[in-house]
C-alpha positions as CSV (number, residue, x, y, z in Angstrom):
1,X,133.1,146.5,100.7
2,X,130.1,144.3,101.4
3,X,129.6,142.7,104.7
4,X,127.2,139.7,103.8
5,X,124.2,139.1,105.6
6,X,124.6,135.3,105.3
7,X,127.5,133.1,106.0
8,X,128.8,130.3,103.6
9,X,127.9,129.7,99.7
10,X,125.9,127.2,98.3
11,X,123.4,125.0,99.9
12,X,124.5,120.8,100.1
13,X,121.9,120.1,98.0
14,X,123.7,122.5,95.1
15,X,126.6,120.4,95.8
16,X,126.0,117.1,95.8
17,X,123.6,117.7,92.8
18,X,126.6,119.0,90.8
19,X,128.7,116.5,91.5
20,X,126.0,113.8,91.2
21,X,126.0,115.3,87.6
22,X,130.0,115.5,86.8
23,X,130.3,111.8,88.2
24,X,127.2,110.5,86.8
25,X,126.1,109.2,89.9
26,X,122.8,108.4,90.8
27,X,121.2,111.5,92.6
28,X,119.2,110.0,96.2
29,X,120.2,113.3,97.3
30,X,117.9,116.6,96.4
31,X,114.5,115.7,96.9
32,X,112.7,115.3,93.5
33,X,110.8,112.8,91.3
34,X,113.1,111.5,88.4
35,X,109.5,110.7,86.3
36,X,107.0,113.2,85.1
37,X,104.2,114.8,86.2
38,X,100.7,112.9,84.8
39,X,100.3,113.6,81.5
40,X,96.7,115.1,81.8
41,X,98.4,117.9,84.2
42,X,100.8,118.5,81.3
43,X,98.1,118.8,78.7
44,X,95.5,121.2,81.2
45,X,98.9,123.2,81.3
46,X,99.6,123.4,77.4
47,X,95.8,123.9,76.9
48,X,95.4,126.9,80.0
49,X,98.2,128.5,77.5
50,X,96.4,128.2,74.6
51,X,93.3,129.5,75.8
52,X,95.1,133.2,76.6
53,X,96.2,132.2,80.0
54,X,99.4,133.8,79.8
55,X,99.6,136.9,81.4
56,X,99.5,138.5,85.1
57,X,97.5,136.3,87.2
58,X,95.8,138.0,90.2
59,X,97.9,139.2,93.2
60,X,97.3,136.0,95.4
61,X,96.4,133.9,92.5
62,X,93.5,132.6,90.0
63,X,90.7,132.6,92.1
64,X,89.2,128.6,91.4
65,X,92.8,127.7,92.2
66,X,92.3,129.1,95.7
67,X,88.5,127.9,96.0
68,X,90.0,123.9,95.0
69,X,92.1,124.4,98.1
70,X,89.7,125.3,100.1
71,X,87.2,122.6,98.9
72,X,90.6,120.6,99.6
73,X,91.2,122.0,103.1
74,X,87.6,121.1,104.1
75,X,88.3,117.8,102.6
76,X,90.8,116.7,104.8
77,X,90.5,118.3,107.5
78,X,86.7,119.7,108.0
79,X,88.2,123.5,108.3
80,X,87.0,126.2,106.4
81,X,89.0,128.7,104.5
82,X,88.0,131.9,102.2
83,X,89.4,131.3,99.4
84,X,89.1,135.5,98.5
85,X,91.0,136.2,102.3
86,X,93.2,133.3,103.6
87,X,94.8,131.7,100.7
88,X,97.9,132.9,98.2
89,X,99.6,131.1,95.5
90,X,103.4,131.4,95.7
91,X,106.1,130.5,93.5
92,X,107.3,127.9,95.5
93,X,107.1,126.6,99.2
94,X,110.5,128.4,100.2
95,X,109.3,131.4,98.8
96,X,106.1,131.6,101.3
97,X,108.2,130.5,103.9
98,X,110.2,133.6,103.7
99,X,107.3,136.4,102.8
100,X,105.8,134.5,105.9
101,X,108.6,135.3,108.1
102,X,108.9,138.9,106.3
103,X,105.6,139.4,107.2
104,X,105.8,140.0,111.1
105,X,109.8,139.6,112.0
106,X,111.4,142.4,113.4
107,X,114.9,142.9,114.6
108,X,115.9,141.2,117.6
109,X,112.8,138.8,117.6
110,X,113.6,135.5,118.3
111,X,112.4,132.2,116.5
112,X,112.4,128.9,117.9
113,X,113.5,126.2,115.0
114,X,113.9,122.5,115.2
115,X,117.1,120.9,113.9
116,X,118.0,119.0,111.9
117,X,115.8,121.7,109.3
118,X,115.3,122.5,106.8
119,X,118.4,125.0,105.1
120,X,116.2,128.0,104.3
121,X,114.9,128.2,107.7
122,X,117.6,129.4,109.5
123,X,119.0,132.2,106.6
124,X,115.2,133.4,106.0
125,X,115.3,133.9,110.1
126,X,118.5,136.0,110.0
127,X,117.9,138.3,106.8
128,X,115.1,139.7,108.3
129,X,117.3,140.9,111.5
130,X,115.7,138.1,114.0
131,X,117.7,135.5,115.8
132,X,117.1,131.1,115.2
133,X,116.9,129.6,118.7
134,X,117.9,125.8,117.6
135,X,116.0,123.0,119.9
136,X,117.7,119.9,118.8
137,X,115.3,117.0,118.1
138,X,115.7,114.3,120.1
139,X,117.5,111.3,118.5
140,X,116.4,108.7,117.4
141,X,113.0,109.5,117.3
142,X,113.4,112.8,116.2
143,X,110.6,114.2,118.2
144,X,110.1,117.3,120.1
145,X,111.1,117.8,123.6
146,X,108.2,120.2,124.8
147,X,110.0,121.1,128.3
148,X,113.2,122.4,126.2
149,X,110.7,124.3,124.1
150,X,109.2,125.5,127.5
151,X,112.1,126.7,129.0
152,X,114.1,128.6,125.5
153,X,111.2,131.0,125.1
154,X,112.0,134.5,126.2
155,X,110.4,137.8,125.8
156,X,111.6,138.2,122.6
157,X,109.9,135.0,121.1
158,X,108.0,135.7,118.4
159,X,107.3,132.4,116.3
160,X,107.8,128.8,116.2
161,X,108.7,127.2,113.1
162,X,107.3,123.4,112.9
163,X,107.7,121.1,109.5
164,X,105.7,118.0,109.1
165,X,106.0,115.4,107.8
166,X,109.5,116.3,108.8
167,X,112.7,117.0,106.5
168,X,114.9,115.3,106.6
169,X,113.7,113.0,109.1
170,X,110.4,111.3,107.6
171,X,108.7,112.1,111.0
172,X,105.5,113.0,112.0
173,X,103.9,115.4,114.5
174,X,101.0,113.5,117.2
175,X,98.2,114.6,118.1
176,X,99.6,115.5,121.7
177,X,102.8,117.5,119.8
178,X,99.9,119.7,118.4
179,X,98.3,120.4,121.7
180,X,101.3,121.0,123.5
181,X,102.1,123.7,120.9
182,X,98.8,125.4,120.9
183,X,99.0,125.5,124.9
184,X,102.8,126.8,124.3
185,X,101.5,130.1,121.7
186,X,98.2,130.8,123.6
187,X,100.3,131.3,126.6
188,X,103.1,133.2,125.0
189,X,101.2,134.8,122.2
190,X,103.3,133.4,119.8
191,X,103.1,133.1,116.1
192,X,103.5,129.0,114.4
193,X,105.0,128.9,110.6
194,X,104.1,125.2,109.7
195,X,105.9,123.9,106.7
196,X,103.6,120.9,105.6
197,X,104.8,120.6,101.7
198,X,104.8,116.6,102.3
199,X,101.2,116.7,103.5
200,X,99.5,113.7,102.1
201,X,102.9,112.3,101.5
202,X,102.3,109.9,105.1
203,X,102.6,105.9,105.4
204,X,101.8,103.0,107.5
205,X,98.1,104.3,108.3
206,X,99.2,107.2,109.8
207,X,97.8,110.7,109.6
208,X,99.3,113.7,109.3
209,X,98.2,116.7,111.6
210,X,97.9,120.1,110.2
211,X,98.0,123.5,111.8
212,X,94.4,123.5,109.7
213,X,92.9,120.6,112.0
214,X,93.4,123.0,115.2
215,X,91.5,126.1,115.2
216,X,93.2,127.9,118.0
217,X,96.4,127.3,115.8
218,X,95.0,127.9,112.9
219,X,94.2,131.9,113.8
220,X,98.3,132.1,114.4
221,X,100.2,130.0,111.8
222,X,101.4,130.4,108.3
223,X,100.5,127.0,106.8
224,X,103.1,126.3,104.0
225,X,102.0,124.0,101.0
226,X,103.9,122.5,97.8
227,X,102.3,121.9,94.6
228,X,105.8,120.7,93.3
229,X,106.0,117.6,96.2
230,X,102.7,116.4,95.3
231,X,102.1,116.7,91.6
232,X,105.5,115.4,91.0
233,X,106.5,119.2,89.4
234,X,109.1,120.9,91.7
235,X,110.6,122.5,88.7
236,X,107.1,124.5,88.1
237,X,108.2,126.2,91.3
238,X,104.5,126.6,92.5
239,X,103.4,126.5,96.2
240,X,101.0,128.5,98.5
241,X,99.9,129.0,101.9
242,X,97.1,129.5,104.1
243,X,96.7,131.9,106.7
244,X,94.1,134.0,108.5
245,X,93.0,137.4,107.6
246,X,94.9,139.6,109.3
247,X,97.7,137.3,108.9
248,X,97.8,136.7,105.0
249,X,96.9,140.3,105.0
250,X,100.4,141.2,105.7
251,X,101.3,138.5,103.7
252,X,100.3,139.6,100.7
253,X,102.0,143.0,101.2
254,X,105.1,141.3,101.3
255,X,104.3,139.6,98.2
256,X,103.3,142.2,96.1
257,X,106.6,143.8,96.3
258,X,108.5,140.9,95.4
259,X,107.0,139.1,92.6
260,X,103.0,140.2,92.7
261,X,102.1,137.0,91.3
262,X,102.5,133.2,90.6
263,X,102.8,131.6,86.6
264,X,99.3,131.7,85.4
265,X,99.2,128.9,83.3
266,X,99.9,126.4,85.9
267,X,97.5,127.3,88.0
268,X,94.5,127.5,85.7
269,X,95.8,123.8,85.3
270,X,95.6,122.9,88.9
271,X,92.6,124.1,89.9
272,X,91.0,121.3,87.3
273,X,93.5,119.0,88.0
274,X,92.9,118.8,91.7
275,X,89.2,117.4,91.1
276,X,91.0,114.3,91.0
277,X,91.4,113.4,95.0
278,X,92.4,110.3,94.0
279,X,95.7,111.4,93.1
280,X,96.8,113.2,96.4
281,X,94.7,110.3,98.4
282,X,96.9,107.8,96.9
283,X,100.5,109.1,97.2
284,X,101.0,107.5,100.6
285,X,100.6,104.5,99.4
286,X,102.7,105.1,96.0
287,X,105.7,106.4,98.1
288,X,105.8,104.1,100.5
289,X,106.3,101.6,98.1
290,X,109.5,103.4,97.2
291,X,110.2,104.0,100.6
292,X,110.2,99.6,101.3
293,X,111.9,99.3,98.2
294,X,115.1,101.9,99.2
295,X,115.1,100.7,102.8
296,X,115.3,96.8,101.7
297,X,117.9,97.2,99.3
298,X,120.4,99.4,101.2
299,X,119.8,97.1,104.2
300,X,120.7,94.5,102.4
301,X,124.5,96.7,101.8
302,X,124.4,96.9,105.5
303,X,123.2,100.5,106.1
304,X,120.9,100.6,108.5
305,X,117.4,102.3,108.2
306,X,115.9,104.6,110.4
307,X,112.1,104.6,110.0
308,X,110.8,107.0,107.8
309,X,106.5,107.6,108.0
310,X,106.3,110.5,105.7
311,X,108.1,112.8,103.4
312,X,110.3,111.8,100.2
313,X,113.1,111.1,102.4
314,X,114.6,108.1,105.0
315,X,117.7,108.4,107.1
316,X,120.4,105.7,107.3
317,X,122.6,104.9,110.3
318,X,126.2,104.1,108.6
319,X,128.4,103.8,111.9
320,X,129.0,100.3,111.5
321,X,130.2,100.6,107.9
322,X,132.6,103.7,108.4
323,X,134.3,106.3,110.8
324,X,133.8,109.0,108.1
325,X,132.0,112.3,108.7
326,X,129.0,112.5,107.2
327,X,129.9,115.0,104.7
328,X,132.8,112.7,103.8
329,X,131.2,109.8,103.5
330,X,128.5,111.0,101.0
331,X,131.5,112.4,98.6
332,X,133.3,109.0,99.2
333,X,130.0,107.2,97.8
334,X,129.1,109.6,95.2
335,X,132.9,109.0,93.8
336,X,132.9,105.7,94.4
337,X,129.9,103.8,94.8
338,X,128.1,106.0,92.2
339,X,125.4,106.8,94.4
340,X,124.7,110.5,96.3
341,X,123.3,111.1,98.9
342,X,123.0,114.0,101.5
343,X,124.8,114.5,104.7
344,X,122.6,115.5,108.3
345,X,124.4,117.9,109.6
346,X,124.0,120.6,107.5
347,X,121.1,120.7,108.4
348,X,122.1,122.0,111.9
349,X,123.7,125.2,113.1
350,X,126.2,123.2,115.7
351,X,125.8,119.1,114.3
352,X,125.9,116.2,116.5
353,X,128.3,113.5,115.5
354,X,125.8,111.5,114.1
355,X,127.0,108.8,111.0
356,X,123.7,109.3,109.2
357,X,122.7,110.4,105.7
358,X,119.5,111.2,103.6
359,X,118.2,109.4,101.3
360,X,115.5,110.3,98.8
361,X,113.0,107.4,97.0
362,X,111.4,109.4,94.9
363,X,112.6,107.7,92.0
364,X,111.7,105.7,89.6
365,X,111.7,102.0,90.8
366,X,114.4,100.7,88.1
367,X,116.6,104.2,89.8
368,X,116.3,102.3,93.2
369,X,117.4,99.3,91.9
370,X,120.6,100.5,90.5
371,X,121.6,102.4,93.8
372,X,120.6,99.7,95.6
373,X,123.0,97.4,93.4
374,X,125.7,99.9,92.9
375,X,125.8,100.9,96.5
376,X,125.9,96.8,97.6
377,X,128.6,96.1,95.2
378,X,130.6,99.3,96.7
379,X,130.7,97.9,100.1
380,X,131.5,94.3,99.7
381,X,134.6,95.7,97.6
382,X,135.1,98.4,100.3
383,X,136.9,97.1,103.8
384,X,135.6,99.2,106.8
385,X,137.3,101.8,107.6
């Protein structure tokens, strides 16, 4: 007989996909384009395969894929990186993530984690034998309480795990969030795993602030990055993070056990791809285009938006349209409104009672208009409950 190191099955984003799929509903819910990647991306992909690229690529990846992120890292944020010693390519964002927290968890180590989170933060946590000590963000703000922080870190501490711009939130971490947590790990020698996948993904002139921009933070964090969110390519499954030496050092040992290497012929394609700055200096503004467009039209159906400065994703307060749980209510619209999204608490070891679901605009805008329409027609049918 087994006993399972995990509790429960799939993840919510498993199942409202699938039923999202049976139903033909409009799919708000897991967080992913519904257009395609630029086409030149496609064609540096189908030409990096033609010219041979197809086998083994180096243990933490094709080396001018690593230098383009750190011409990138000095870029935005005027930090250097060696491209040979602090960066790896990773088949995915969730798969760093967890040869991050491989890397250095031991059992009984504790790790502080702010929730809602992300679903594979918690599990990733427990495999490894360590324990998740949930802070609850504050709502509705969703930011950090710093004296909470203060006071849940013990002996056993090890790491605090920060995502920005936040899932499934849409918030962002200040300036002053970042120097409370480098005056938090210096004190405690603590590690930092900073999931950043939405990093250029930030609206209304705001900024995001990486674990990058801080150098004292920098030589203690994992810094977590998605290809997928930002070339409009989740499927590729490509990611990577940045770390110092005796940090991605570890790391990589992790990593070569597991899967050695990343799919070579993507990366070849990135590295010349990511010339263009444009592209990642302009998807603030192309999301939060999408972002307007979502909150307007479900407004106008009476949910009501909470704001959203970053990420794919915007929360909506539904407590004056139904006394459904959250879980509930997102079944009841994908069935009958057509439209799915995903419920919060999930993303929480003990959930608040909090009416609010996730939304995801990054859709085409013609997809927003038809969840927007569908979703208005189902609630002026619909009496409240």
């Amino acid at each position: 007989m087994i006993q399972s190191k995990l509790k429960g099955g799939e993840t919510i984003f498993t199942t409202m996909s699938r039923m999202a799929a049976q139903l033909d509903a409009i799919n708000l819910g897991q967080g992913f384009p519904d257009f395609d990647p630029d086409q030149e991306l496609i064609r540096l992909v189908n030409e990096a395969m033609l010219k041979g690229h197809n086998q083994y690529a180096p243990l933490r990846g094709v080396l001018s894929l690593r230098e383009a992120i750190a011409e990138k890292t000095k870029f935005l944020y005027g930090t250097n990186v060696d491209p040979h010693t602090e960066v790896c390519i990773t088949p995915g964002a969730t798969y760093a993530i967890y040869s991050a927290l491989t890397s250095i968890l031991r059992e009984g180590d504790e790790v502080i984690i702010f929730e809602p989170a992300y679903d594979s933060y918690i599990p990733n946590v427990i495999v490894n034998g360590a324990k998740p000590v949930s802070i609850p963000l504050t709502y509705p703000s969703f930011s950090i309480d710093w004296e909470r922080v203060r006071a849940a870190i013990t002996p056993r501490t090890k790491m605090i795990m920060i995502n920005s711009p936040h899932n499934p939130s849409g918030t962002l971490l200040s300036d002053e969030d970042m120097q409370e947590l480098t005056r938090i790990v210096k004190v405690h020698d603590l590690f930092v795993l900073s999931d950043e996948v939405y990093e250029p993904i930030v609206f209304d002139g705001r900024k995001h602030n990486s674990v990058l921009k801080y150098p004292e933070l920098l030589q203690r964090s994992f810094a977590v990055f998605s290809f997928g969110k930002v070339y409009h390519c989740t499927g590729w499954k490509t990611g990577y993070c940045i770390a110092p030496q005796h940090l991605m050092e570890e790391f990589s040992k992790v990593h070569q056990y597991n899967v050695f290497c990343s799919f070579a012929p993507v990366q070849y394609a990135l590295a010349d791809f990511m010339q263009q700055k444009e592209h990642y200096l302009g998807l603030g503004i192309f999301y939060q285009k999408r972002r307007d467009q979502l909150s307007l039209l479900l407004e106008q159906s009476g949910l009501k938006p909470i704001p959203s400065h970053g990420s794919f994703f915007q929360l909506f307060d539904y407590s004056a349209l139904s006394n459904f749980g959250d879980l509930e209510f997102a079944i009841e619209l994908t069935k009958k409104a057509g439209v799915s999204a995903i419920p919060v608490s999930p993303f929480y070891l003990s959930a608040p009672n909090l009416k609010i679901l996730r939304f995801c605009f990054a859709k085409k805008e013609s997809t927003l208009d038809e969840a927007g329409r569908r979703l208005k027609e189902y609630f002026l049918k619909i009496p409240n409950d």
